[in-house]
Chimera marker file (.cmm) of the C-alpha trace (Angstrom):
<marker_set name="trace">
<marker id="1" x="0.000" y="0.000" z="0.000" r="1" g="1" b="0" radius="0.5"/>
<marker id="2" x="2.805" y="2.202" z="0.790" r="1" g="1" b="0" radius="0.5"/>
<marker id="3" x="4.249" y="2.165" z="-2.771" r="1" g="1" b="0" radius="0.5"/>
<marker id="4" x="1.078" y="2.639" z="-4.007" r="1" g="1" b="0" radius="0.5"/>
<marker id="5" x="0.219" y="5.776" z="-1.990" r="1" g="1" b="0" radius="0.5"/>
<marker id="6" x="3.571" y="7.167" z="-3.017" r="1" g="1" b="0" radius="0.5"/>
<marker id="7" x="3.105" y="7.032" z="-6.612" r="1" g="1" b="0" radius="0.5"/>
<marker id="8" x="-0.575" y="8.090" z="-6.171" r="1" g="1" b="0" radius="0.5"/>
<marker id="9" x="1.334" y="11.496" z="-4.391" r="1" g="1" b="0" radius="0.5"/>
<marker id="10" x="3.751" y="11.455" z="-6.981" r="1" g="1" b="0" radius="0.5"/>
<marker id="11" x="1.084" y="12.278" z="-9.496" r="1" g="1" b="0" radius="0.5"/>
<marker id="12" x="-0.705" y="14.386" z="-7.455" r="1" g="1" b="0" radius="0.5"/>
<marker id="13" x="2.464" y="16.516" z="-6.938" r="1" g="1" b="0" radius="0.5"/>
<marker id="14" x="2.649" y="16.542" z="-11.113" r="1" g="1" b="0" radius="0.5"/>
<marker id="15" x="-1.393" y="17.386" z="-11.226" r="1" g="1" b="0" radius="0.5"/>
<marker id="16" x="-0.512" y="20.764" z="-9.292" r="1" g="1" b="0" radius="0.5"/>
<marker id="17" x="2.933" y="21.348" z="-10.871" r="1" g="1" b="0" radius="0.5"/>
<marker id="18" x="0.987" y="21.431" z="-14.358" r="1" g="1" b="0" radius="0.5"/>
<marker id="19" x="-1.715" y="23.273" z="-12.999" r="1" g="1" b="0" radius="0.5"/>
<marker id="20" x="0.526" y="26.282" z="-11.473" r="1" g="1" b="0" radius="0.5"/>
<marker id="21" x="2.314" y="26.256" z="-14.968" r="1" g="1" b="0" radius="0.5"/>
<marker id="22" x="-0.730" y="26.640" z="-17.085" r="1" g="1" b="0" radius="0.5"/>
<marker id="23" x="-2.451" y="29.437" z="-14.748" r="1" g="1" b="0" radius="0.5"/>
<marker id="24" x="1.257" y="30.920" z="-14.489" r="1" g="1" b="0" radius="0.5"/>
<marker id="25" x="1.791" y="30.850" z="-17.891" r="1" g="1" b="0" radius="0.5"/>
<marker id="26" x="-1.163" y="32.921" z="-19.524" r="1" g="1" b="0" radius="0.5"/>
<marker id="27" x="-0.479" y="36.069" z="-17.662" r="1" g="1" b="0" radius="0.5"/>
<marker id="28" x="3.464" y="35.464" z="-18.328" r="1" g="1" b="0" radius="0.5"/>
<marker id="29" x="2.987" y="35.749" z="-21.958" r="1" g="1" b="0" radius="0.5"/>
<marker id="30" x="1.434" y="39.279" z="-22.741" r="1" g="1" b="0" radius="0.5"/>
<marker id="31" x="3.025" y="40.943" z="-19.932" r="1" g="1" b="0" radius="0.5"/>
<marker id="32" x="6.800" y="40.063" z="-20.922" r="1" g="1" b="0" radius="0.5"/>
<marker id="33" x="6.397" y="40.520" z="-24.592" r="1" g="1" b="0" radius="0.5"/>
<marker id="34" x="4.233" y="44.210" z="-23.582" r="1" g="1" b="0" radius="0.5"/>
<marker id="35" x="6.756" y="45.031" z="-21.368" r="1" g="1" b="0" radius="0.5"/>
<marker id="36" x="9.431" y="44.078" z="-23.718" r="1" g="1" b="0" radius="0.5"/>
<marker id="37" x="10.765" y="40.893" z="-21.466" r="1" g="1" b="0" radius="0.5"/>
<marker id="38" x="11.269" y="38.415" z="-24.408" r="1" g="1" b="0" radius="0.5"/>
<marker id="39" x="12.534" y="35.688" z="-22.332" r="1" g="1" b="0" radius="0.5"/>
<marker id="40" x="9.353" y="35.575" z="-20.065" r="1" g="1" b="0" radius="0.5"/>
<marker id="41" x="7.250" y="35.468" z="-23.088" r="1" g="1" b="0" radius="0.5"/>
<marker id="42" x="8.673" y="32.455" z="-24.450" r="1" g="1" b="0" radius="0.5"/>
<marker id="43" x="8.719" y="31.157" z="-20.530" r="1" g="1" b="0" radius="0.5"/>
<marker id="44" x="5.142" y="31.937" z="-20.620" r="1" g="1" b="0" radius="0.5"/>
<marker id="45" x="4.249" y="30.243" z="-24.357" r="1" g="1" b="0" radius="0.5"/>
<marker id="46" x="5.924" y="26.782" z="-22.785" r="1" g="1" b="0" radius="0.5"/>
<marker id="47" x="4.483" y="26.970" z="-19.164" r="1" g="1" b="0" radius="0.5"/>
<marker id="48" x="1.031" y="27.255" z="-21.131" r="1" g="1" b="0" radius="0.5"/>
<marker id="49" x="1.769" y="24.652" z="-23.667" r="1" g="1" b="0" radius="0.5"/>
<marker id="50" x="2.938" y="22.021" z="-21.164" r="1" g="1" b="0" radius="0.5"/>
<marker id="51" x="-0.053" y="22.917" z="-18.297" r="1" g="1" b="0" radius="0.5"/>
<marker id="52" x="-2.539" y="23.038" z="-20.861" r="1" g="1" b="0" radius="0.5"/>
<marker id="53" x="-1.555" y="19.446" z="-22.390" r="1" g="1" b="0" radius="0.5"/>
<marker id="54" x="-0.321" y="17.788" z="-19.178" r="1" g="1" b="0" radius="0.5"/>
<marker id="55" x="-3.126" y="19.179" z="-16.964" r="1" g="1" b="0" radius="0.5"/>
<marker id="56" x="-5.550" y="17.348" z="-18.207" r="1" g="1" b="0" radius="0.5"/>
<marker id="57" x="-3.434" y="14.153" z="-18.379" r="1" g="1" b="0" radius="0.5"/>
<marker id="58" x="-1.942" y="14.675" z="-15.033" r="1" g="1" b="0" radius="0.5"/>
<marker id="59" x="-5.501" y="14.814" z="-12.758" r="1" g="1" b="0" radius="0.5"/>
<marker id="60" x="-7.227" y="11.486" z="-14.948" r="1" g="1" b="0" radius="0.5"/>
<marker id="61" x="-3.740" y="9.675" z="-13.965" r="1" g="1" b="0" radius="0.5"/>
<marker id="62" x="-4.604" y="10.463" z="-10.421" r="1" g="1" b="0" radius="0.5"/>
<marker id="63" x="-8.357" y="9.525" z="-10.483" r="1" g="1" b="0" radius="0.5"/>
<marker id="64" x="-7.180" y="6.753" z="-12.352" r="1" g="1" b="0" radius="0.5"/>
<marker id="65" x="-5.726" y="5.391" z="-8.220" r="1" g="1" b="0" radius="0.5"/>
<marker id="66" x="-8.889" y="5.994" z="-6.487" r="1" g="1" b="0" radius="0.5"/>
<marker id="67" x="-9.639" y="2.227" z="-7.764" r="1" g="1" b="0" radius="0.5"/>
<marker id="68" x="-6.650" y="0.922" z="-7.499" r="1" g="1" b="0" radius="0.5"/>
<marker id="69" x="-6.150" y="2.114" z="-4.031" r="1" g="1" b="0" radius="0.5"/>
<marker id="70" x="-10.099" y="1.095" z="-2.277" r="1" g="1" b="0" radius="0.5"/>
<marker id="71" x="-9.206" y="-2.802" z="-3.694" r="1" g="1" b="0" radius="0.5"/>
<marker id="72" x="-5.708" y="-2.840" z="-2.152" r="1" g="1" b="0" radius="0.5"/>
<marker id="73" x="-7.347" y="-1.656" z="1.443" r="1" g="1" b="0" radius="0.5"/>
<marker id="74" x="-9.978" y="-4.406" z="0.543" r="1" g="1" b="0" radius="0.5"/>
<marker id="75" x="-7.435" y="-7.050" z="0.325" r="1" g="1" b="0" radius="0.5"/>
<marker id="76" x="-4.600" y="-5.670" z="2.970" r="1" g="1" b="0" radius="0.5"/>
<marker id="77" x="-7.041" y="-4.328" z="5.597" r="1" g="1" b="0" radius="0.5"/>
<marker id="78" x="-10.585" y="-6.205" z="5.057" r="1" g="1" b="0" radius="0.5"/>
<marker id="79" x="-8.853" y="-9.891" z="3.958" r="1" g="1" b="0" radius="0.5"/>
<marker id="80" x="-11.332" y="-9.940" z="1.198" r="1" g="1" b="0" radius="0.5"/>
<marker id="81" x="-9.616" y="-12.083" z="-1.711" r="1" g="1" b="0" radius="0.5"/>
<marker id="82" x="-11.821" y="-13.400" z="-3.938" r="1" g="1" b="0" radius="0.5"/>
<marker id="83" x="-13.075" y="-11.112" z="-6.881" r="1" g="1" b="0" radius="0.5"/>
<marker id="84" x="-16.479" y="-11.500" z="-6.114" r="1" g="1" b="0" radius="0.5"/>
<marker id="85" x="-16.372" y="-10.809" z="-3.240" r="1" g="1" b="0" radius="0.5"/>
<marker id="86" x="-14.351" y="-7.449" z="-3.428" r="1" g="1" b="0" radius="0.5"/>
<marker id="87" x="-16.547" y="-6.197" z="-6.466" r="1" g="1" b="0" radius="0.5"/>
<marker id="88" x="-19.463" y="-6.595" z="-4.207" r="1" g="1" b="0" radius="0.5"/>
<marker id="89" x="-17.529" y="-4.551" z="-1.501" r="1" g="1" b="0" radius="0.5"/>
<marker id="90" x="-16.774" y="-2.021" z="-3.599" r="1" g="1" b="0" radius="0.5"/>
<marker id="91" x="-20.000" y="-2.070" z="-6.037" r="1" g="1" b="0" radius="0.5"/>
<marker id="92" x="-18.040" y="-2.992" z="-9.211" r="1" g="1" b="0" radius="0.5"/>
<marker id="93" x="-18.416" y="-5.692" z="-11.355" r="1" g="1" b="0" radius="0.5"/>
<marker id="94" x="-15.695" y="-8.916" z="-11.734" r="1" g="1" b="0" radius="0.5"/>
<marker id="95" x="-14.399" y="-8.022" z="-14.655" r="1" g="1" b="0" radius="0.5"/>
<marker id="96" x="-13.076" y="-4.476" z="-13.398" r="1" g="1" b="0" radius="0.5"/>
<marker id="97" x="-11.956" y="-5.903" z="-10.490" r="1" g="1" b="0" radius="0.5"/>
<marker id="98" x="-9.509" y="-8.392" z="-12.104" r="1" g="1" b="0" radius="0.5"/>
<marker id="99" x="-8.008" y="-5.865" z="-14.511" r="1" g="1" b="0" radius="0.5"/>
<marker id="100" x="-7.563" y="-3.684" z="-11.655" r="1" g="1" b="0" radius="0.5"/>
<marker id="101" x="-5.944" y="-5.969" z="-9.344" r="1" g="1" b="0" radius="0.5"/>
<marker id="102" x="-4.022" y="-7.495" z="-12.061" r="1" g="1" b="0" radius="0.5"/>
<marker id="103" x="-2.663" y="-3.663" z="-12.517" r="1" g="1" b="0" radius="0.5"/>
<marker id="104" x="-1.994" y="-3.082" z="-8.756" r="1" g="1" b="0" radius="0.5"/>
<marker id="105" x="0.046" y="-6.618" z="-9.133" r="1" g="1" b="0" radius="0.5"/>
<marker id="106" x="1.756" y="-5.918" z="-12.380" r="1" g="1" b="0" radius="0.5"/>
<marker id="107" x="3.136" y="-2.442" z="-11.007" r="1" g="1" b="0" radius="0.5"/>
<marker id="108" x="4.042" y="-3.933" z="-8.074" r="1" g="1" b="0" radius="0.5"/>
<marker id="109" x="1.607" y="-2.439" z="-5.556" r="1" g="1" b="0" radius="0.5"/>
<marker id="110" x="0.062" y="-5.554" z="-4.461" r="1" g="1" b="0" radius="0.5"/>
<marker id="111" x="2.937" y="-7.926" z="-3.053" r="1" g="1" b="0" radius="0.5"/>
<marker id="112" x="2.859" y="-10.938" z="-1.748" r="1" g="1" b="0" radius="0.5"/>
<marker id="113" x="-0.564" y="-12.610" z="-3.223" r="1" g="1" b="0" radius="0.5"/>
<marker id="114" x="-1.386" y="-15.043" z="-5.949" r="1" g="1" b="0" radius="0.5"/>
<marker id="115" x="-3.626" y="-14.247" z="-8.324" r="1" g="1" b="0" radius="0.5"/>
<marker id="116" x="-5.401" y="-16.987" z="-10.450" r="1" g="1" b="0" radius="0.5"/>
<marker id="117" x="-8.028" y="-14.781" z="-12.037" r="1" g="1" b="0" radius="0.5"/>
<marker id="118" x="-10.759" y="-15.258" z="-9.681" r="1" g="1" b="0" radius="0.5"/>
<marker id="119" x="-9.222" y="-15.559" z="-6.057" r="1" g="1" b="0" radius="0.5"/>
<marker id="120" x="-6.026" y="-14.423" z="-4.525" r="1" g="1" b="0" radius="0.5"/>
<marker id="121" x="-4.090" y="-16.989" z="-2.319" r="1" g="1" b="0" radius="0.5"/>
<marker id="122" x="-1.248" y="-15.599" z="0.285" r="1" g="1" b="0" radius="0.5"/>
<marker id="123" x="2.189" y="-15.943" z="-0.773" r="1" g="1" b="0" radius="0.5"/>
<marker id="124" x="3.230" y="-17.811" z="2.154" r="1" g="1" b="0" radius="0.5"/>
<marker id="125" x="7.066" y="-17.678" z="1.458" r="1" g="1" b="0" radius="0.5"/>
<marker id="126" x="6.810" y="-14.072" z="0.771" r="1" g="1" b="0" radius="0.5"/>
<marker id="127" x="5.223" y="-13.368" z="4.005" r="1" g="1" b="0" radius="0.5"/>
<marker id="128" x="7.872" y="-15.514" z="5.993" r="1" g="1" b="0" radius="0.5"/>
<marker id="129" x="10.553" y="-13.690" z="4.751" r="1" g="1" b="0" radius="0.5"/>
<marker id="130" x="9.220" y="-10.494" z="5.728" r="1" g="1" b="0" radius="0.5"/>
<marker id="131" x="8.815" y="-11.857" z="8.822" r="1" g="1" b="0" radius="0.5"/>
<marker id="132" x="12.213" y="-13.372" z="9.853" r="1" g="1" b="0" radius="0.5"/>
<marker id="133" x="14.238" y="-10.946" z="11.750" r="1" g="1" b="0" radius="0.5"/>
<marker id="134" x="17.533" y="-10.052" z="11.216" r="1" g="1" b="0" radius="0.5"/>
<marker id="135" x="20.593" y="-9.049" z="12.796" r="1" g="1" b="0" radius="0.5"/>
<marker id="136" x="23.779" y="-8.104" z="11.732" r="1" g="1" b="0" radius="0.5"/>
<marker id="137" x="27.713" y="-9.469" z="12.125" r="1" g="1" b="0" radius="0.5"/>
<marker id="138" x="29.658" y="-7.028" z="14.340" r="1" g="1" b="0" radius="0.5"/>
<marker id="139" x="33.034" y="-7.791" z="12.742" r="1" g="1" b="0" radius="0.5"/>
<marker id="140" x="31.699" y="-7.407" z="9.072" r="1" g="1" b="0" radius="0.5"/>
<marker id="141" x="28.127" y="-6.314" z="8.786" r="1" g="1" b="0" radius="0.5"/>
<marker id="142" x="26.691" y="-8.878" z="7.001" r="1" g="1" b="0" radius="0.5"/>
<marker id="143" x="22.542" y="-9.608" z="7.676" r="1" g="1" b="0" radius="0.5"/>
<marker id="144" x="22.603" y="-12.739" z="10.153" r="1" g="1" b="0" radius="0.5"/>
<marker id="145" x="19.490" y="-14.509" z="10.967" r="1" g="1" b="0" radius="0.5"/>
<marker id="146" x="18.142" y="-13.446" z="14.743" r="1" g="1" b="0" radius="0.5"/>
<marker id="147" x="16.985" y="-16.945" z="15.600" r="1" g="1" b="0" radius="0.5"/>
<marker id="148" x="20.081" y="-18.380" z="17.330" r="1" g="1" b="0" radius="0.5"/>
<marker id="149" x="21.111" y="-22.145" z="16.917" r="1" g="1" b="0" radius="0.5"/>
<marker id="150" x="20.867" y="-24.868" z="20.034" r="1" g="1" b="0" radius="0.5"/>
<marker id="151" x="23.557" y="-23.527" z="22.042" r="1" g="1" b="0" radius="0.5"/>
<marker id="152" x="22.717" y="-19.891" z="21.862" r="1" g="1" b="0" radius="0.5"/>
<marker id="153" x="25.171" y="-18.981" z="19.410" r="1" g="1" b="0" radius="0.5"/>
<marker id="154" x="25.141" y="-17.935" z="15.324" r="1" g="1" b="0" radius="0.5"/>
<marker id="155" x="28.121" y="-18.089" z="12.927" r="1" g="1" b="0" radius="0.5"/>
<marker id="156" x="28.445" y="-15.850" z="10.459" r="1" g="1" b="0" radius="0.5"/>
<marker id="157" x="29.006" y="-17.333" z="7.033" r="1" g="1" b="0" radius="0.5"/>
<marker id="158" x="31.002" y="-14.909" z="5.702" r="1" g="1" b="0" radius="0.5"/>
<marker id="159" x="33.831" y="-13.847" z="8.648" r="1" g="1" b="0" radius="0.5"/>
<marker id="160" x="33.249" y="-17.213" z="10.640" r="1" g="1" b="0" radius="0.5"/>
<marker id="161" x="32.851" y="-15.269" z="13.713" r="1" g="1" b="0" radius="0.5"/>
<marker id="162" x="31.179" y="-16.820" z="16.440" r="1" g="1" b="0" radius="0.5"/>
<marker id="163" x="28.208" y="-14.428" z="17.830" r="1" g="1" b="0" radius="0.5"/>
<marker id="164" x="26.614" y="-15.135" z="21.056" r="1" g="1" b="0" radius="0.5"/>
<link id1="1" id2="2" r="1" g="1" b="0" radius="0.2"/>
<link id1="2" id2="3" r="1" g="1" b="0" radius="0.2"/>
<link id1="3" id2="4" r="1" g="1" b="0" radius="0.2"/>
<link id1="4" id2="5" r="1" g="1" b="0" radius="0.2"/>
<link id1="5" id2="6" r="1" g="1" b="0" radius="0.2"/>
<link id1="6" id2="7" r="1" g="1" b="0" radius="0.2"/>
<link id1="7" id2="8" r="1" g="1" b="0" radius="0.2"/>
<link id1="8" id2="9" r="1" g="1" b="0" radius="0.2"/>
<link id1="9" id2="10" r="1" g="1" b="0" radius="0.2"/>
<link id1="10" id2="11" r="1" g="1" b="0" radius="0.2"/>
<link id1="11" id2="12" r="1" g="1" b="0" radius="0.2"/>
<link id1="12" id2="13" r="1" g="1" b="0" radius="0.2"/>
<link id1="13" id2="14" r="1" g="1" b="0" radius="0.2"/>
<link id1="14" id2="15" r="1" g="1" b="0" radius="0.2"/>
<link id1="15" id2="16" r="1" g="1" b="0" radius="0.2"/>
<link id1="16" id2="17" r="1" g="1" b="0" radius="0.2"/>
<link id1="17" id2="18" r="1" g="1" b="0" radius="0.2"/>
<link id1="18" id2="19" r="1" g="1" b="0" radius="0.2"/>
<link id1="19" id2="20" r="1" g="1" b="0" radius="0.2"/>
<link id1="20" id2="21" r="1" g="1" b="0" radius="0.2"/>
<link id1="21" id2="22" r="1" g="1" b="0" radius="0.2"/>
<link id1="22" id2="23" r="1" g="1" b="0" radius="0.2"/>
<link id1="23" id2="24" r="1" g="1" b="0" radius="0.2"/>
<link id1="24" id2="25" r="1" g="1" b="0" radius="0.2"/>
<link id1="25" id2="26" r="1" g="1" b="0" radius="0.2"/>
<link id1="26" id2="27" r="1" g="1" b="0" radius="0.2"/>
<link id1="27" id2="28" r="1" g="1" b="0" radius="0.2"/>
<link id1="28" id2="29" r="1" g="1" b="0" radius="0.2"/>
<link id1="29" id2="30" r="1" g="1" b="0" radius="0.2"/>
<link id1="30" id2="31" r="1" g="1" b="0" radius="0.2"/>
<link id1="31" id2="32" r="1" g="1" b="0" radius="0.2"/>
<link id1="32" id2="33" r="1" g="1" b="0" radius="0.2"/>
<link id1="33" id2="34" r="1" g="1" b="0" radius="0.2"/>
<link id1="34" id2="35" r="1" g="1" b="0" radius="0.2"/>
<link id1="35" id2="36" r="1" g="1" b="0" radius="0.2"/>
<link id1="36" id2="37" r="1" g="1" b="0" radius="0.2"/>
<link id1="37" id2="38" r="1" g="1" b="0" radius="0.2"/>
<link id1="38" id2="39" r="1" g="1" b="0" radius="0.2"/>
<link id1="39" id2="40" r="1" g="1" b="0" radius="0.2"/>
<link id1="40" id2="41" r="1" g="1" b="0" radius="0.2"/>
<link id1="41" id2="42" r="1" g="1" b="0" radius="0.2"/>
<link id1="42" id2="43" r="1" g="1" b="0" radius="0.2"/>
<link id1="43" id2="44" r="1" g="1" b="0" radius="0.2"/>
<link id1="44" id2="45" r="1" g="1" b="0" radius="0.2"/>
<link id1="45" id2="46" r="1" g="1" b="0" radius="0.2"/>
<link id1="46" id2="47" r="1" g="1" b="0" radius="0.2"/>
<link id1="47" id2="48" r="1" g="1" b="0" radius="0.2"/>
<link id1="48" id2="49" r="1" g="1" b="0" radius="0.2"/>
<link id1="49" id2="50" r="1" g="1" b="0" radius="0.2"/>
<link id1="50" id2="51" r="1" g="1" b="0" radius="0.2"/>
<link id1="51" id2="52" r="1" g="1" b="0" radius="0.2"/>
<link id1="52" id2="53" r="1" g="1" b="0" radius="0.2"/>
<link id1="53" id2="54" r="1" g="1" b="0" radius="0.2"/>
<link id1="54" id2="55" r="1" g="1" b="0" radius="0.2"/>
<link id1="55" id2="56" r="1" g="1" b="0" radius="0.2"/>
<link id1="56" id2="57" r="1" g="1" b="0" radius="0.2"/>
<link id1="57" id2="58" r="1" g="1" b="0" radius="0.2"/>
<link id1="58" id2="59" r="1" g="1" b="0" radius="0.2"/>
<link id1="59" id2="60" r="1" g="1" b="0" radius="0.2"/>
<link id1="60" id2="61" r="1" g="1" b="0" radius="0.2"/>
<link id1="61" id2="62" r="1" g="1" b="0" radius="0.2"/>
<link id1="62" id2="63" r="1" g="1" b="0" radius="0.2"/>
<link id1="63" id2="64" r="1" g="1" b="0" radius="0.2"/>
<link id1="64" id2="65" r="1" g="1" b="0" radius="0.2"/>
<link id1="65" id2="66" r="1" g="1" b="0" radius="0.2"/>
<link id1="66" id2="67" r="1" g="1" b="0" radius="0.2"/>
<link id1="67" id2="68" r="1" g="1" b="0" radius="0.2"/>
<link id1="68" id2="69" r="1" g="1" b="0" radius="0.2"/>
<link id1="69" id2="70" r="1" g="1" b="0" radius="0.2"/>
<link id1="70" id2="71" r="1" g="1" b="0" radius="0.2"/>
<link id1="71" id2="72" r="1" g="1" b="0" radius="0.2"/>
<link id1="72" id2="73" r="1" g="1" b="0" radius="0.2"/>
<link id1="73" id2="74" r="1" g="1" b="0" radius="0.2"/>
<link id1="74" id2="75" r="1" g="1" b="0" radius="0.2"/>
<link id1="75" id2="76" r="1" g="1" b="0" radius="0.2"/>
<link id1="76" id2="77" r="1" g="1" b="0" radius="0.2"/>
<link id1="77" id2="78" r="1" g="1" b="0" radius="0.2"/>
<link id1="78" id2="79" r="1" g="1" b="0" radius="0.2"/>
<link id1="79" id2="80" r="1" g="1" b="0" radius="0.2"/>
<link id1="80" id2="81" r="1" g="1" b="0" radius="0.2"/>
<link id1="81" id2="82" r="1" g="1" b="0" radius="0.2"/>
<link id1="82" id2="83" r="1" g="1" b="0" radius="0.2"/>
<link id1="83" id2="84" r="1" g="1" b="0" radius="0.2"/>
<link id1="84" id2="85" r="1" g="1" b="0" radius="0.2"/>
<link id1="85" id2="86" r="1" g="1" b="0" radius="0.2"/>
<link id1="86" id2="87" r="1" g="1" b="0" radius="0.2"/>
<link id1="87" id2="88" r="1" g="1" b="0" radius="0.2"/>
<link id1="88" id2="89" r="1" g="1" b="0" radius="0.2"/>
<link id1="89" id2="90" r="1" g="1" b="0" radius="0.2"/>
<link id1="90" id2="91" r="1" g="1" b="0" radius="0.2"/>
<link id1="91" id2="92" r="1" g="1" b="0" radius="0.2"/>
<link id1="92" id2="93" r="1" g="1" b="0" radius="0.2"/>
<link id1="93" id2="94" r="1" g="1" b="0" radius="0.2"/>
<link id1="94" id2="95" r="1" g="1" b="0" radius="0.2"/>
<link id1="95" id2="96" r="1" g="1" b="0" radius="0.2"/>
<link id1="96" id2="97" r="1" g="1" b="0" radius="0.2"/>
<link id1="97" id2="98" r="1" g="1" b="0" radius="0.2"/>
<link id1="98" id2="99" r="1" g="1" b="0" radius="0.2"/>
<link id1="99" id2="100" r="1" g="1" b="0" radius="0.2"/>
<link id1="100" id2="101" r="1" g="1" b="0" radius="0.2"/>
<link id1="101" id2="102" r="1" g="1" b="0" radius="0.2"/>
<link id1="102" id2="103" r="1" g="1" b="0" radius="0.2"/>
<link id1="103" id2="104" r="1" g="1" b="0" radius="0.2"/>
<link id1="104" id2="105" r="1" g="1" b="0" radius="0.2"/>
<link id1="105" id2="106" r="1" g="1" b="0" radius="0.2"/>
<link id1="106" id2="107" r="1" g="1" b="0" radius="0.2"/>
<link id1="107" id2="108" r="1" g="1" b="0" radius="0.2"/>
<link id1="108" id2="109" r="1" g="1" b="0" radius="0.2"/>
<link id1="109" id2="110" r="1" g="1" b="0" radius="0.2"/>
<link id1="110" id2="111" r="1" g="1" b="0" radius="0.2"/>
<link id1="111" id2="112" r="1" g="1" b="0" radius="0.2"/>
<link id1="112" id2="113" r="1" g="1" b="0" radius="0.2"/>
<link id1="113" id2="114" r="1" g="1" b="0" radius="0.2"/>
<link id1="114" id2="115" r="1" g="1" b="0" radius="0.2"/>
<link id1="115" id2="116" r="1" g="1" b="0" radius="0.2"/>
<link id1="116" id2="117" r="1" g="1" b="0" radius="0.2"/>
<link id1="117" id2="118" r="1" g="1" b="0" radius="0.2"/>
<link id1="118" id2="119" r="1" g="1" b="0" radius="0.2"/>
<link id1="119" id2="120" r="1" g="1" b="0" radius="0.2"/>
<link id1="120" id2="121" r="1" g="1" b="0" radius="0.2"/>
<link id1="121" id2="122" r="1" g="1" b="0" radius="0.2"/>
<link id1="122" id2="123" r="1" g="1" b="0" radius="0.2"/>
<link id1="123" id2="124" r="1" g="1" b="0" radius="0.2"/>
<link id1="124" id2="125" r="1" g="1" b="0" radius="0.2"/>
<link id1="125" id2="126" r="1" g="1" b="0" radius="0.2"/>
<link id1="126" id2="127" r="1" g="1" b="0" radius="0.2"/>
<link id1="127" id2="128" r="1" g="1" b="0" radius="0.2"/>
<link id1="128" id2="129" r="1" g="1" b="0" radius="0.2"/>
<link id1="129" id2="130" r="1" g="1" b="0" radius="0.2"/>
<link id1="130" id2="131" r="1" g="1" b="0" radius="0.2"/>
<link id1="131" id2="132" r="1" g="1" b="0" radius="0.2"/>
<link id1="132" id2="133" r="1" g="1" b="0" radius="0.2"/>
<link id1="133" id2="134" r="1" g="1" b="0" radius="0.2"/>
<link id1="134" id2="135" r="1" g="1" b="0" radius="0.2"/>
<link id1="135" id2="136" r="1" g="1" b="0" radius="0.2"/>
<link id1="136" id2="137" r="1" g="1" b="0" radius="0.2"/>
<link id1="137" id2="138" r="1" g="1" b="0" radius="0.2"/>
<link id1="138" id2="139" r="1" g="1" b="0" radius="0.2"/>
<link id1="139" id2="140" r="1" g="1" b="0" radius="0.2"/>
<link id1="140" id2="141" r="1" g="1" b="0" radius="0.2"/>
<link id1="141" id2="142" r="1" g="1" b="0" radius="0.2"/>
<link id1="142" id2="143" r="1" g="1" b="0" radius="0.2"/>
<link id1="143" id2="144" r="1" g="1" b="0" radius="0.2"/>
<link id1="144" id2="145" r="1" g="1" b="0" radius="0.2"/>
<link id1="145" id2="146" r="1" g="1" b="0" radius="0.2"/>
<link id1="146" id2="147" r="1" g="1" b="0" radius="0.2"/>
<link id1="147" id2="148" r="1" g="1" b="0" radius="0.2"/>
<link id1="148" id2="149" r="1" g="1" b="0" radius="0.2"/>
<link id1="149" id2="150" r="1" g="1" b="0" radius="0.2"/>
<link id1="150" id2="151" r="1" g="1" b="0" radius="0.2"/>
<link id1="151" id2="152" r="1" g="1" b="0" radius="0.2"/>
<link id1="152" id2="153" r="1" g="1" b="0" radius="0.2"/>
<link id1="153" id2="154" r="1" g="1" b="0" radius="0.2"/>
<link id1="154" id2="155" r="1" g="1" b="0" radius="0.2"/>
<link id1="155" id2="156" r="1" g="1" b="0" radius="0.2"/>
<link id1="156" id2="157" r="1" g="1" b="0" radius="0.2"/>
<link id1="157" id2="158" r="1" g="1" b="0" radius="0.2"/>
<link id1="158" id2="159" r="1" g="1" b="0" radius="0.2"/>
<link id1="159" id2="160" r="1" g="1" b="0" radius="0.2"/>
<link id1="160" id2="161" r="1" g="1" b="0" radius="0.2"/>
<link id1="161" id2="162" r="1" g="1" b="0" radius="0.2"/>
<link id1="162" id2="163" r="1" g="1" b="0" radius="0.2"/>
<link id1="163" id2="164" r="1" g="1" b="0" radius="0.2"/>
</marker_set>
């Protein structure tokens, strides 16, 4: 959810960006070529250019997340994983849902899951590695498991030092 919520900001930072340049940009243009400021003319004829074309294109990108982000919270959050049962959550049919959390898979968004078009199954390997805690070597800094072995004690596999 997190990367998704920063590439949601992301475009939301580019929405505004191209917004400020359009809305900056008209004004720019007749007052440097009136008052003889070429430069801020031609700064005004781009900003204008690029808000009025990315604008537009910037703001549907970020609608274009509201989706994407309501099914991840339904599967993170409310545990729903089937497709059905999601596009009744959310009041969308099945085949929306599917292309939409085949997206939030495909860009890496949704981690972790399975997805066999109609239900998504846990990843369990992918959730035990998140899980397993690590420490690290204090002669070379290399990640060390934190579960220690019968007697209490882990060897690192790269110096050979004996931790305790």
């Amino acid at each position: 959810m997190d990367k998704l919520k920063k590439a949601r900001r992301r475009v939301l930072a580019m929405a505004f960006i191209f917004t400020i340049m359009l809305v900056a940009g008209i004004p720019m243009i007749p007052v440097g070529f009136s008052l003889g400021y070429t430069f801020l003319g031609i700064i005004g004829i781009v900003f204008t250019a690029v808000g009025f074309y990315g604008c537009p294109l910037a703001w549907s990108t970020f609608g274009g997340y509201a989706p994407m982000v309501r099914v991840v919270y339904a599967i993170e959050h409310e545990s729903m994983y089937s497709v059905s049962e999601i596009a009744t959550y959310l009041r969308k049919n099945e085949k929306t849902v599917q292309g939409i959390i085949t997206k939030c898979i495909d860009k890496l968004y949704l981690e972790g899951y399975f997805f066999d078009g109609e239900k998504l199954t846990l990843n369990e390997n992918k959730k035990l590695k998140q899980k397993t805690a690590y420490t690290k070597c204090p002669n070379c800094g290399a990640p060390l498991p934190a579960s220690s072995g019968a007697d209490g004690h882990i060897r690192c596999p790269y110096c050979d030092t004996l931790i305790q």
